[in-house]
N, C-alpha and C positions, 0 to 999 in steps of 0.2 A: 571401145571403138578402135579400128586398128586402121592407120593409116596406109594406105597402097599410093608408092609411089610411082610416077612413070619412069625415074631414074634407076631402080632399083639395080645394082650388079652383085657380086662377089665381090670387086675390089671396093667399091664403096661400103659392103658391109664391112668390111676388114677397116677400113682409114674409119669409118664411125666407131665401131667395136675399138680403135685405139684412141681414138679424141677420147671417148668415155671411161679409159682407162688414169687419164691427165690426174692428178694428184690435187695443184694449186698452182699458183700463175707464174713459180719459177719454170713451172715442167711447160707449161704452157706455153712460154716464151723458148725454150730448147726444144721442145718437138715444132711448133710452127714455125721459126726462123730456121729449120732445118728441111721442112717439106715444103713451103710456103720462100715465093720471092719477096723482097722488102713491099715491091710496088701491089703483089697480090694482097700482101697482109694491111698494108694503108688501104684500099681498096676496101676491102673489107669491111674493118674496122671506119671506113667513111657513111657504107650504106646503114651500117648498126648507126650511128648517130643519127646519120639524116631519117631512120624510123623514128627515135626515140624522137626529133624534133618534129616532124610529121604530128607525132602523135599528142602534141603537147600544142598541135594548131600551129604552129610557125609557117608563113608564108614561102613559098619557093623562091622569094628574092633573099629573106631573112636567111632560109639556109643555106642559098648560094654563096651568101655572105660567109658565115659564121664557118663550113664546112670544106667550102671550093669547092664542092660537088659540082658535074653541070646541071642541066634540065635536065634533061634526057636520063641521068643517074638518077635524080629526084623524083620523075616520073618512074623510072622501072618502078623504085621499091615503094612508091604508093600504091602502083595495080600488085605488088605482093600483099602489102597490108592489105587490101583492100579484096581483092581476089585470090590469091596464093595460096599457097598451103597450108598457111598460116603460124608458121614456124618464127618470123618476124614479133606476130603478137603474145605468143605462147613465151617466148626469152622474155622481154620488156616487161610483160606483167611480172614473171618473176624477179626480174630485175629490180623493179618499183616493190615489192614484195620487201625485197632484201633490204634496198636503201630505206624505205620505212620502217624496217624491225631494228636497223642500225642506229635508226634517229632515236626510234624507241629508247634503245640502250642508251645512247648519249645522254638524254633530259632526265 
């Protein structure tokens, strides 16, 4: 199944065609602090939590708490999980994937 986005450009295939080029989370850290503002990449990296805690049932006060997200942040990315592209749930499983084959390895 092939995904048709409504964003699709040229320069967005080029900045994805280079994110998927990132190596490991030094290169990670020098290409986004480099394309990416501090405030865009906190940003970011807020809504990635607030799914993963979303997903794990936590109430919108709990995340408000734990994230500083407001409502309004907390709501968008539950109509992405929930309706979206689904891009949100497609990471996280993998995510969970990984930190339980990690756990694997530890025990």
């Amino acid at each position: 199944m092939t995904y048709n986005s409504k964003l699709t450009s040229e320069f967005l295939d080029e900045l994805f065609d280079a994110i998927l080029l990132v190596n490991n989370r030094e290169e990670c850290y020098r290409f986004f602090e480099d394309v990416c503002t501090i405030k865009e990449l906190q940003a970011i990296s807020q809504r990635l939590q607030v799914a993963k805690l979303l997903r794990a049932n936590k109430t919108y006060h709990e995340i408000e708490e734990i994230t500083g997200a407001s409502t309004a942040t907390i709501s968008r990315v539950n109509r992405c999980i929930l309706y979206g592209a689904d891009g949100y749930n497609i990471i996280l499983d993998r995510v969970d994937e990984v930190e339980g084959s990690n756990k694997d390895n530890i025990e």
